[in-house]
mmCIF file of the C-alpha atoms, coordinates in Angstrom:
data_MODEL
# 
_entry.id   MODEL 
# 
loop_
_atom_site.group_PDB 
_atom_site.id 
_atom_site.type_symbol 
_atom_site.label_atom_id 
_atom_site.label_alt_id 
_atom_site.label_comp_id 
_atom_site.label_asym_id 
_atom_site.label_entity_id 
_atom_site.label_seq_id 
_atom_site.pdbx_PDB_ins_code 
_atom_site.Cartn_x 
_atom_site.Cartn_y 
_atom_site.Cartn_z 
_atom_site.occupancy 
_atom_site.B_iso_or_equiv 
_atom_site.pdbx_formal_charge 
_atom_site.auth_seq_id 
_atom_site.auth_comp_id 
_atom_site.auth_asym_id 
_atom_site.auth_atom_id 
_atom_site.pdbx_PDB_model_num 
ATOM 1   C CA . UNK A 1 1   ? 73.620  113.469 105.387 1.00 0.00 ? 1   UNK A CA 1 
ATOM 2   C CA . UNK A 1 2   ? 77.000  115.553 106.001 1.00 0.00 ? 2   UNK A CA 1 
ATOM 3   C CA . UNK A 1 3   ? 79.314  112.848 106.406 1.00 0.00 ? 3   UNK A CA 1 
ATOM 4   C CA . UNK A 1 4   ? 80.906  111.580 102.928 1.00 0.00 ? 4   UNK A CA 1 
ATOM 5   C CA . UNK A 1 5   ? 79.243  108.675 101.794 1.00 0.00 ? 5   UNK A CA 1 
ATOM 6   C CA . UNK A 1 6   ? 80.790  106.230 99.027  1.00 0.00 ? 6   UNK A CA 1 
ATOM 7   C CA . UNK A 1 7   ? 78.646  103.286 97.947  1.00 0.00 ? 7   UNK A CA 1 
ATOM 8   C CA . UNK A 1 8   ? 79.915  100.505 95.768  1.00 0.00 ? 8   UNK A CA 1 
ATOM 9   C CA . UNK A 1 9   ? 78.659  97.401  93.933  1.00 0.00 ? 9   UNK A CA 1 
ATOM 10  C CA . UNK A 1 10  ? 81.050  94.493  93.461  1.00 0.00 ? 10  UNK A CA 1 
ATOM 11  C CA . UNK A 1 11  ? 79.869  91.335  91.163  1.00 0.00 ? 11  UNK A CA 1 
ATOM 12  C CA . UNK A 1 12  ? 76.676  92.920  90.820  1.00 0.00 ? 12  UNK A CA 1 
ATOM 13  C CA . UNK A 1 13  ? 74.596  95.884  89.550  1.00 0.00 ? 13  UNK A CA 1 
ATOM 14  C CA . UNK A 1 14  ? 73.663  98.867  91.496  1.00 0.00 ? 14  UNK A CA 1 
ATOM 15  C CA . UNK A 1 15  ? 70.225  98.780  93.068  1.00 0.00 ? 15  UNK A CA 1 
ATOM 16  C CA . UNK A 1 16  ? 68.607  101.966 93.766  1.00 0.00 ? 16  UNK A CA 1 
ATOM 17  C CA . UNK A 1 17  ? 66.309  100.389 96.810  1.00 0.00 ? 17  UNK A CA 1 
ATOM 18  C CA . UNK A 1 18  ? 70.117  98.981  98.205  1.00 0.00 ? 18  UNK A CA 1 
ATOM 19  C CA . UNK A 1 19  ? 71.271  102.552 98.066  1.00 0.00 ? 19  UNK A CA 1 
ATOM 20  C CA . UNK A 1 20  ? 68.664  103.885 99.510  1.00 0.00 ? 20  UNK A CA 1 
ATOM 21  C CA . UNK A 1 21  ? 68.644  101.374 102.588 1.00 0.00 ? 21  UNK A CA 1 
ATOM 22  C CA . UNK A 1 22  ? 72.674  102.153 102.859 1.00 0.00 ? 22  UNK A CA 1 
ATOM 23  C CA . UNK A 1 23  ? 71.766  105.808 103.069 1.00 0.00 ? 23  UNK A CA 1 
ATOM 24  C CA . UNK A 1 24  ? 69.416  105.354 105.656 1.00 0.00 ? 24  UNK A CA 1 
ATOM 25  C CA . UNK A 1 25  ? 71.776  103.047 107.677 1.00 0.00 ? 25  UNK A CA 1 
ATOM 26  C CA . UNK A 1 26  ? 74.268  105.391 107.225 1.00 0.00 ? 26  UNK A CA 1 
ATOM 27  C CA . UNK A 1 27  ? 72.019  108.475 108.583 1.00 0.00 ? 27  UNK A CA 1 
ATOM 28  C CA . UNK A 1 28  ? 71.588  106.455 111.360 1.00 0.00 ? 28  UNK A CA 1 
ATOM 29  C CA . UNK A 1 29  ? 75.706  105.679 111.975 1.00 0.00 ? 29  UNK A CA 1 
ATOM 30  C CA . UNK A 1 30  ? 76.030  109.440 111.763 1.00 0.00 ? 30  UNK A CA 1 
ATOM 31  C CA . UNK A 1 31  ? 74.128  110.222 114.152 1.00 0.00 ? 31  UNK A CA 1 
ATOM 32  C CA . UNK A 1 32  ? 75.991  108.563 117.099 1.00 0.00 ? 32  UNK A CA 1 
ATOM 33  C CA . UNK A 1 33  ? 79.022  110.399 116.275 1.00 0.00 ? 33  UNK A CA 1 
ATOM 34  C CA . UNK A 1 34  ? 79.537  113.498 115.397 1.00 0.00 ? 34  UNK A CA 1 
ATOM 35  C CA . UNK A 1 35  ? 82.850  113.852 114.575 1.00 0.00 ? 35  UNK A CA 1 
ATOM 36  C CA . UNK A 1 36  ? 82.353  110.975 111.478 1.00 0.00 ? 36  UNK A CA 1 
ATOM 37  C CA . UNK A 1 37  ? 84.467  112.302 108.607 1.00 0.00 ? 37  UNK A CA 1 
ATOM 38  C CA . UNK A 1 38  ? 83.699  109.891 105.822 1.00 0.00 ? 38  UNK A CA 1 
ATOM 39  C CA . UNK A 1 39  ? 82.015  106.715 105.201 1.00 0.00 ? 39  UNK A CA 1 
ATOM 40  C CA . UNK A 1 40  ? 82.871  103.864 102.450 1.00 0.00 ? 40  UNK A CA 1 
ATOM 41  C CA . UNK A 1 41  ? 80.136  100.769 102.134 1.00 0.00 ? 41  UNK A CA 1 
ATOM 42  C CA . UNK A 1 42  ? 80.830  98.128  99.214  1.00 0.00 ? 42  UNK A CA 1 
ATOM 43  C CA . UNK A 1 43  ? 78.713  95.306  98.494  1.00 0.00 ? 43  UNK A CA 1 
ATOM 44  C CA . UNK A 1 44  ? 80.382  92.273  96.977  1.00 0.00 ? 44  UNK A CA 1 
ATOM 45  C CA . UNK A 1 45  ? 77.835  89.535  95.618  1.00 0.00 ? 45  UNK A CA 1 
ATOM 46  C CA . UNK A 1 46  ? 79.984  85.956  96.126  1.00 0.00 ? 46  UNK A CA 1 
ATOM 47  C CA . UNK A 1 47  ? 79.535  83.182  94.283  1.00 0.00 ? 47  UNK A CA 1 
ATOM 48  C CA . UNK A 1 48  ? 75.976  82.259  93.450  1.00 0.00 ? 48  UNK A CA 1 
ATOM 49  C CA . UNK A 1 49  ? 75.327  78.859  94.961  1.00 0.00 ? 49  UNK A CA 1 
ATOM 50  C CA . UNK A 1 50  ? 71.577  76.715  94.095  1.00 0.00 ? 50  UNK A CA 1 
ATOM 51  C CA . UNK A 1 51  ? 71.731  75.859  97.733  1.00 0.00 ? 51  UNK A CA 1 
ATOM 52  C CA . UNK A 1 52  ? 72.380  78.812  99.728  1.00 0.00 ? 52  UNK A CA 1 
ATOM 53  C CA . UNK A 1 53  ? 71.305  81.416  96.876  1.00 0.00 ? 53  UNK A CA 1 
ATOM 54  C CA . UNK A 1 54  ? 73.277  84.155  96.635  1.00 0.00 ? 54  UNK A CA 1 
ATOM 55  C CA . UNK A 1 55  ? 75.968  85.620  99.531  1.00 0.00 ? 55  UNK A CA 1 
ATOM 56  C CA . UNK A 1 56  ? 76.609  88.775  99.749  1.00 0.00 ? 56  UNK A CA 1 
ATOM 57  C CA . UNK A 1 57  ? 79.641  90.078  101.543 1.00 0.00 ? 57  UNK A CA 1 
ATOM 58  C CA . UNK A 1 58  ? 79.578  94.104  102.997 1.00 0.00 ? 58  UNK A CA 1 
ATOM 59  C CA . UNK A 1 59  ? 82.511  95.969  103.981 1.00 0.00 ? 59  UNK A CA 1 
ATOM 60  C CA . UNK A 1 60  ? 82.049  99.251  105.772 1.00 0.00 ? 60  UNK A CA 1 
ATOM 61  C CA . UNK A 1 61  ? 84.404  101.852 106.699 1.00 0.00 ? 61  UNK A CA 1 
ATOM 62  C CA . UNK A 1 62  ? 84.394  104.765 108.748 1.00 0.00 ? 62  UNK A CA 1 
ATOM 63  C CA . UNK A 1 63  ? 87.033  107.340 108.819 1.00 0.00 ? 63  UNK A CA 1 
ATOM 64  C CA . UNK A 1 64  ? 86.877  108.925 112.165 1.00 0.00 ? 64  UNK A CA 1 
ATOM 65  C CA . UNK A 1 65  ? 89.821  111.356 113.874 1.00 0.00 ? 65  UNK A CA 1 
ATOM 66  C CA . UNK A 1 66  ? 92.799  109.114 114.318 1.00 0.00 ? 66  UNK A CA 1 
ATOM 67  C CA . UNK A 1 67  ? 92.102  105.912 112.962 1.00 0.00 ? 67  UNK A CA 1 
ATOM 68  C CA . UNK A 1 68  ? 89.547  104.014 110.519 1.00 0.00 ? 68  UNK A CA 1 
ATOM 69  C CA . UNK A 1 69  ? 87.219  101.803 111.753 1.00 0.00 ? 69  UNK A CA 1 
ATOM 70  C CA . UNK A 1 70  ? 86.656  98.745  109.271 1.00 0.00 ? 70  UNK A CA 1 
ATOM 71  C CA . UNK A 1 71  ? 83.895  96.154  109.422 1.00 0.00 ? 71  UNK A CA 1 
ATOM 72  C CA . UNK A 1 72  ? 83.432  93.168  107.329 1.00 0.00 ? 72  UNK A CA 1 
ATOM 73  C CA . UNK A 1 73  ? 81.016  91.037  107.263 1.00 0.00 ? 73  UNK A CA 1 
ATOM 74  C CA . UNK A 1 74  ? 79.708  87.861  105.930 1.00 0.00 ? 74  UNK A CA 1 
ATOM 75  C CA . UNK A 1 75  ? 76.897  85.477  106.595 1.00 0.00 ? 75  UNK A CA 1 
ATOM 76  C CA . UNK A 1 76  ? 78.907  82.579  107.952 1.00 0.00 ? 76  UNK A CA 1 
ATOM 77  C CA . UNK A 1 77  ? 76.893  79.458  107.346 1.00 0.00 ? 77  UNK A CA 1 
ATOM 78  C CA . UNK A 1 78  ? 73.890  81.319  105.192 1.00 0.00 ? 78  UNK A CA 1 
ATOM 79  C CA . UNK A 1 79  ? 71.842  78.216  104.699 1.00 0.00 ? 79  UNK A CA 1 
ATOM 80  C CA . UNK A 1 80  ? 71.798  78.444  108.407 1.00 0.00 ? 80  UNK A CA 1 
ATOM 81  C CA . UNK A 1 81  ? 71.301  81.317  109.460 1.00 0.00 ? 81  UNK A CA 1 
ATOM 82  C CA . UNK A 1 82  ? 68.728  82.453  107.036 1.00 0.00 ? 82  UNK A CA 1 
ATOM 83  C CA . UNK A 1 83  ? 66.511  80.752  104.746 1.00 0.00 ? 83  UNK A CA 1 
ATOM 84  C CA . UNK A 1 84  ? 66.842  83.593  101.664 1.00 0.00 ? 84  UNK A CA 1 
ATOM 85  C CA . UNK A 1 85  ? 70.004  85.375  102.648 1.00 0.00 ? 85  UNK A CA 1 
ATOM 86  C CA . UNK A 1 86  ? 69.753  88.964  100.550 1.00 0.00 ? 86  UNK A CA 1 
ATOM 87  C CA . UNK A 1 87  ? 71.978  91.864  100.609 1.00 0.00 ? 87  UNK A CA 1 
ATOM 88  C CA . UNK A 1 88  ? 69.772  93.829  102.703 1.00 0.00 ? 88  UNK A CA 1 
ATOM 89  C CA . UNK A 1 89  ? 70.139  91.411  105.372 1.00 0.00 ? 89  UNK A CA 1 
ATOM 90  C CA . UNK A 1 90  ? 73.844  91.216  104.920 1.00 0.00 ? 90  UNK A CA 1 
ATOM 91  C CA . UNK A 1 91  ? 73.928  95.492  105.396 1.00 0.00 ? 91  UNK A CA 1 
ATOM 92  C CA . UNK A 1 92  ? 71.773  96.011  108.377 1.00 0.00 ? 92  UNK A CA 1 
ATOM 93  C CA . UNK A 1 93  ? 74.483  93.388  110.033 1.00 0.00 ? 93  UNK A CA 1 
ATOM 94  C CA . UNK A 1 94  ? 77.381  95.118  108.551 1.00 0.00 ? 94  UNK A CA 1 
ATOM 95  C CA . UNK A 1 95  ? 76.058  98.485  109.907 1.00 0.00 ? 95  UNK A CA 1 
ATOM 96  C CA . UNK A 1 96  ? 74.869  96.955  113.511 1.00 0.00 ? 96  UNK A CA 1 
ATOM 97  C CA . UNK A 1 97  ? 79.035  95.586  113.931 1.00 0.00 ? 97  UNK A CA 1 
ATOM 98  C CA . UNK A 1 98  ? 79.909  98.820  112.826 1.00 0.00 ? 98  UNK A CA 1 
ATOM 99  C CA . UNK A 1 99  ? 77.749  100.733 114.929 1.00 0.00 ? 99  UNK A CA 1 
ATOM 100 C CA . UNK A 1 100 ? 78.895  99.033  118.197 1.00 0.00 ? 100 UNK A CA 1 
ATOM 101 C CA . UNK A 1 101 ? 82.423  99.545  117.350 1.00 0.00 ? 101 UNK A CA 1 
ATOM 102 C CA . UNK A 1 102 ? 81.976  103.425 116.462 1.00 0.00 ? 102 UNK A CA 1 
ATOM 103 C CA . UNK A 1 103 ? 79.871  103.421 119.965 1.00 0.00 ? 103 UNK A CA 1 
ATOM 104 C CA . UNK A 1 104 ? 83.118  101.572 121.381 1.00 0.00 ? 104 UNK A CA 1 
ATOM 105 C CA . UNK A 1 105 ? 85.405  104.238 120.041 1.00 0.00 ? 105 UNK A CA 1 
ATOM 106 C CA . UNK A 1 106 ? 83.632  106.920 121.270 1.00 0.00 ? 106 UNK A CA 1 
ATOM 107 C CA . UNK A 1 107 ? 83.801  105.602 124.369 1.00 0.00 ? 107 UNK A CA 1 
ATOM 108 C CA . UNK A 1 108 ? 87.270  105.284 124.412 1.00 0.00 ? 108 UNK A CA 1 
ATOM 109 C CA . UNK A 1 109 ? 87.383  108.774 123.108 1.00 0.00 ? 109 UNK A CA 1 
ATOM 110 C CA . UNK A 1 110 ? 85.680  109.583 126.606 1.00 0.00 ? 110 UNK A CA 1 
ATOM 111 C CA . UNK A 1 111 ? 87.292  107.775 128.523 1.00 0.00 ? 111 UNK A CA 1 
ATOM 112 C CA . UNK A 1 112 ? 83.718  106.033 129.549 1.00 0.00 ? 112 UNK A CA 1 
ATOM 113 C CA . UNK A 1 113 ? 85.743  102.477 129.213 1.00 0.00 ? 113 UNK A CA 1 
ATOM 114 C CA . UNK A 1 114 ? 86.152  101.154 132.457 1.00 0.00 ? 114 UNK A CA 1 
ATOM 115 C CA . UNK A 1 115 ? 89.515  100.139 133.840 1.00 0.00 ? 115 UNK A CA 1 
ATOM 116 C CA . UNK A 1 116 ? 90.153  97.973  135.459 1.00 0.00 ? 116 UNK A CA 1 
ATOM 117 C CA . UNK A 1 117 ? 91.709  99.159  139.022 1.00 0.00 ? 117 UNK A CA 1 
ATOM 118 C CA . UNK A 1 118 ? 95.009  98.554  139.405 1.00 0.00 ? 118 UNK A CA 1 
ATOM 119 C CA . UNK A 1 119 ? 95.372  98.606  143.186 1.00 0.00 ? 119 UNK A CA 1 
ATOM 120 C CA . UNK A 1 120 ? 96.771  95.539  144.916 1.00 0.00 ? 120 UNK A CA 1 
ATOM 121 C CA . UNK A 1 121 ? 97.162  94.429  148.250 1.00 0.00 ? 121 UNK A CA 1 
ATOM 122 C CA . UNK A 1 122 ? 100.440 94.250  150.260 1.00 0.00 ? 122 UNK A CA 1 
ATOM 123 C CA . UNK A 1 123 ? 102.060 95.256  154.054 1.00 0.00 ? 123 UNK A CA 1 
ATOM 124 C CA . UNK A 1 124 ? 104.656 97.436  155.306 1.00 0.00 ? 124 UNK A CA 1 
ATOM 125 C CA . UNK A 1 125 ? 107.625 95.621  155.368 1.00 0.00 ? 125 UNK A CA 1 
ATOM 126 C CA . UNK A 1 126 ? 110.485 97.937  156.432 1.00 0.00 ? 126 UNK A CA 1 
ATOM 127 C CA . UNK A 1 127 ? 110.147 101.594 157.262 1.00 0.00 ? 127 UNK A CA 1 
ATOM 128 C CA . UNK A 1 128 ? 113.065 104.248 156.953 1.00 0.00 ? 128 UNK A CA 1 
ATOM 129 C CA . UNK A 1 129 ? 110.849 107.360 157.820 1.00 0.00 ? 129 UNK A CA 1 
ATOM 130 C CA . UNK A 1 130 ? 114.863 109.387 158.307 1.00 0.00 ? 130 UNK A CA 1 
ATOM 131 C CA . UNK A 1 131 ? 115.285 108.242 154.868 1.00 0.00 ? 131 UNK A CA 1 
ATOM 132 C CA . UNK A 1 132 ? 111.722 109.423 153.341 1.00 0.00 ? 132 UNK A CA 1 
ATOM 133 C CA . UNK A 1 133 ? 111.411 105.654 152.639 1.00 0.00 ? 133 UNK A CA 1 
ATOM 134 C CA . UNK A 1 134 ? 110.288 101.840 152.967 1.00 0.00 ? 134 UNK A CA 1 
ATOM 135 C CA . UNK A 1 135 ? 109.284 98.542  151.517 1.00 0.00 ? 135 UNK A CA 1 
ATOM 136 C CA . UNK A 1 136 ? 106.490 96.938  150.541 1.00 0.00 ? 136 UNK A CA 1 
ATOM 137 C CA . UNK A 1 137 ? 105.842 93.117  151.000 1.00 0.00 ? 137 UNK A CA 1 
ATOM 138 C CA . UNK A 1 138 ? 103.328 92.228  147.884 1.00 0.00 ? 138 UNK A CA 1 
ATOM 139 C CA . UNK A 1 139 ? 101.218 89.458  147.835 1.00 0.00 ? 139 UNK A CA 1 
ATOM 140 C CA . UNK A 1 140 ? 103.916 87.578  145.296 1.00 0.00 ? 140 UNK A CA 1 
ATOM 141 C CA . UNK A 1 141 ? 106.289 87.829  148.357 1.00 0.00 ? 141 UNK A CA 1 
ATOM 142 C CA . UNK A 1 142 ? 108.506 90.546  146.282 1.00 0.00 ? 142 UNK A CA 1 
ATOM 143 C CA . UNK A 1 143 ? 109.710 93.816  148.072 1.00 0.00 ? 143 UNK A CA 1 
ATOM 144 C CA . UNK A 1 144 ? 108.849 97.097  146.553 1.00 0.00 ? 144 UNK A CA 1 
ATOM 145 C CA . UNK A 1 145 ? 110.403 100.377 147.282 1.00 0.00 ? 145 UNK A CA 1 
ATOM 146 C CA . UNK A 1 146 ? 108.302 103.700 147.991 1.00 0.00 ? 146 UNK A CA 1 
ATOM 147 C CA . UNK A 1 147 ? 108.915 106.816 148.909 1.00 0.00 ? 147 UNK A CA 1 
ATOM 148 C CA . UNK A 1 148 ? 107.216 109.171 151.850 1.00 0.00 ? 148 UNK A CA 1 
ATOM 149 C CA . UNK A 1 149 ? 105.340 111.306 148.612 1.00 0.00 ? 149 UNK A CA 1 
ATOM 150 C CA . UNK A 1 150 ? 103.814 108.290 147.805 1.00 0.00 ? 150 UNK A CA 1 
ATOM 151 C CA . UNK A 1 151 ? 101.411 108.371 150.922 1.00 0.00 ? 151 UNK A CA 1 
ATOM 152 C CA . UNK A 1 152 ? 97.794  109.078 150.217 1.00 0.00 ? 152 UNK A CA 1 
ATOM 153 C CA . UNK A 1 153 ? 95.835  109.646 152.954 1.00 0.00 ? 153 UNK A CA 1 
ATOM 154 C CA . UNK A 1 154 ? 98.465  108.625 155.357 1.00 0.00 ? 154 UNK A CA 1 
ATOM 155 C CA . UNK A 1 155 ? 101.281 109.966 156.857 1.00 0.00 ? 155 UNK A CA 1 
ATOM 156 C CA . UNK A 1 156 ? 104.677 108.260 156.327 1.00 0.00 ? 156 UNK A CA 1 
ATOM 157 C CA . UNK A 1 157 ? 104.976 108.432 160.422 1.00 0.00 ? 157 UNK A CA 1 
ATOM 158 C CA . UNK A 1 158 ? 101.377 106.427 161.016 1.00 0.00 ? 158 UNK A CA 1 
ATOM 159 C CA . UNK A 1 159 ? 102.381 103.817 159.387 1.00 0.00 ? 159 UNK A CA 1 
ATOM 160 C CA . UNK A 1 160 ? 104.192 100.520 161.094 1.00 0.00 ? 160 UNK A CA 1 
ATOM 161 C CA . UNK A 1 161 ? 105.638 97.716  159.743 1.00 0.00 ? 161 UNK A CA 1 
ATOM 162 C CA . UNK A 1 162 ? 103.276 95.166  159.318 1.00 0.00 ? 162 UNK A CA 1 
ATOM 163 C CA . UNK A 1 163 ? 99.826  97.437  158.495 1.00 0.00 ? 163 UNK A CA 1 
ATOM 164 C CA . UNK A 1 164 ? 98.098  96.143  155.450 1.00 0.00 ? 164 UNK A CA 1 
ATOM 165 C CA . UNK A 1 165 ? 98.230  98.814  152.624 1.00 0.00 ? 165 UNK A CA 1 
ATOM 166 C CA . UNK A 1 166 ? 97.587  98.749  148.867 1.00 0.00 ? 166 UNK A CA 1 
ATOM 167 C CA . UNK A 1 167 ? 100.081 100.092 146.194 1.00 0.00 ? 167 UNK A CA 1 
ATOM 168 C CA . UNK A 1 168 ? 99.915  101.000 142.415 1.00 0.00 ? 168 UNK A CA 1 
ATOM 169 C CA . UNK A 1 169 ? 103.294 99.643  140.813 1.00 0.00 ? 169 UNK A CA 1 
ATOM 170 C CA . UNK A 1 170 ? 105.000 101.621 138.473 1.00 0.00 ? 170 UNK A CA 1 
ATOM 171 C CA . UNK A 1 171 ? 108.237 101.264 136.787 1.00 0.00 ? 171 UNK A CA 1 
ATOM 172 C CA . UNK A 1 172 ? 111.054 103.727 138.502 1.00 0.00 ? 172 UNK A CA 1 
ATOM 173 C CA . UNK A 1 173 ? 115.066 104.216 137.733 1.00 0.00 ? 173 UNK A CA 1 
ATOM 174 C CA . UNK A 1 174 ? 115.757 101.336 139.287 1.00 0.00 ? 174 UNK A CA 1 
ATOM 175 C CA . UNK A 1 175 ? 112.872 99.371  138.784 1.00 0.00 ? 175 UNK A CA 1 
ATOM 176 C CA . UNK A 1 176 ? 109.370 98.358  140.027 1.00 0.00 ? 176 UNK A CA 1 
ATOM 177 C CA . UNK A 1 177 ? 108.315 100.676 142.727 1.00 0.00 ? 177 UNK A CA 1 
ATOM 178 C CA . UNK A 1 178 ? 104.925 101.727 144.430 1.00 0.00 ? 178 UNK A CA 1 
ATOM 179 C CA . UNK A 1 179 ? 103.781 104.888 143.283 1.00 0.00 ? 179 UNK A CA 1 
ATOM 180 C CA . UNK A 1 180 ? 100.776 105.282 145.524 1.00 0.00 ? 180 UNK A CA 1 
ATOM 181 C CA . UNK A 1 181 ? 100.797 103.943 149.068 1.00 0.00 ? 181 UNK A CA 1 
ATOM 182 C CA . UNK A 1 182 ? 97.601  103.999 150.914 1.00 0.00 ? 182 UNK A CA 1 
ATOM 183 C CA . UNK A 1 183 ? 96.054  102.274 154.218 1.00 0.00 ? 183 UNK A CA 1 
ATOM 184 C CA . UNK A 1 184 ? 94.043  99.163  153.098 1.00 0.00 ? 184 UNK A CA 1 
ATOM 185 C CA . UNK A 1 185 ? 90.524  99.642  154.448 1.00 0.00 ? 185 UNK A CA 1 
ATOM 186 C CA . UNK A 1 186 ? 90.035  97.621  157.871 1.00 0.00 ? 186 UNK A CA 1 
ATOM 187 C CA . UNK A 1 187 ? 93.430  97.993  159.381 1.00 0.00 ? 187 UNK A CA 1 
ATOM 188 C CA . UNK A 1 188 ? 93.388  98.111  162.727 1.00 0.00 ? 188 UNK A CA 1 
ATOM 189 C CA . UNK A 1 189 ? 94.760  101.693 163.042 1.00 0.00 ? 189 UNK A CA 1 
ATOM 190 C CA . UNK A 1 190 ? 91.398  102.888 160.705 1.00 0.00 ? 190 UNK A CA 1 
ATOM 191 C CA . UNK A 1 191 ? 89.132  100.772 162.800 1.00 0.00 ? 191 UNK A CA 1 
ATOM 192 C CA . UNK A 1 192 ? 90.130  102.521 165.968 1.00 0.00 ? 192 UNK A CA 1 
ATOM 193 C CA . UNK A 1 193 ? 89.932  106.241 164.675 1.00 0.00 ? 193 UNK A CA 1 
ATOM 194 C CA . UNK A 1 194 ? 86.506  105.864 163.612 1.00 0.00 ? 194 UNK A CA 1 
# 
């Protein structure tokens, strides 16, 4: 492993079968990112209860560029959720929460998360095509100001008051404004050019 591993026992003595399942774990962690700088995993035995038997609670960080990514877990409800709860069982769900959020970061590091479009619906409400401008009517009933570079796909000119468009808002000097201007699909306009 190239990464910088830390293991630590808390409230209990180190087991050499416990490392060597963190070390596997952790081989495995690496392997989805690259770019993993270091690793901490500490294993804290709680309180040792006749019922439940013994908890264990399993912190694991990873220091990636930017930020650390810190995952803590413990067995809520043990008796419950397993009949002998151990500490093996307690790491391999410490390391499955901290693999989804290191495959979550990476994907942010991509830019693979999707967003959510930001598009909205609206019509032309006023048109000052001498003026390289007009207003937008949005589906709120507000008015939003826009500009003749704002026009994807459409000419300033083509556009009457009235056509359906959609806008991305933005905050301007003044304040809210649309950005992007663009025919809505289905106008009448587009369904007689094609």
């Amino acid at each position: 492993m190239d990464t910088n591993l830390e293991i630590a026992f808390h409230n209990m003595d180190s087991q050499p079968e416990l490392e060597a399942y963190i070390r596997e774990r952790a081989e495995k962690t690496e392997k989805l990112f690259d770019r993993l700088v270091g690793m901490r995993v500490a294993v804290e035995a709680q309180h040792r209860q006749h019922k439940t038997g013994n908890v264990f609670d399993v912190h694991i960080e990873l220091m990636v560029p930017g930020q650390d990514i810190v995952v803590s877990r413990k067995p809520n409800k043990a008796k419950e959720r397993y009949a002998n709860p151990d500490a093996r069982t307690s790491i391999r769900d410490a390391f499955e929460a901290a693999d989804r959020q290191l495959k979550e970061y990476k994907d942010k590091m991509r830019r693979d998360v999707k967003v959510h479009d930001p598009e909205q619906p609206g019509r032309v409400s006023q048109l000052n095509p001498t003026e390289d401008h007009g207003f937008i009517t949005t589906n709120t009933g507000t008015q939003l100001y826009f500009h003749r570079n704002s026009c994807l796909n459409v000419d300033m000119d083509q556009l009457k008051t009235g056509d359906p468009v959609k806008y991305v808002e933005a905050t301007g000097d003044t304040g809210p404004t649309a950005a992007k201007v663009w025919r809505a699909s289905g106008s009448d306009t587009e369904l007689r050019a094609t």
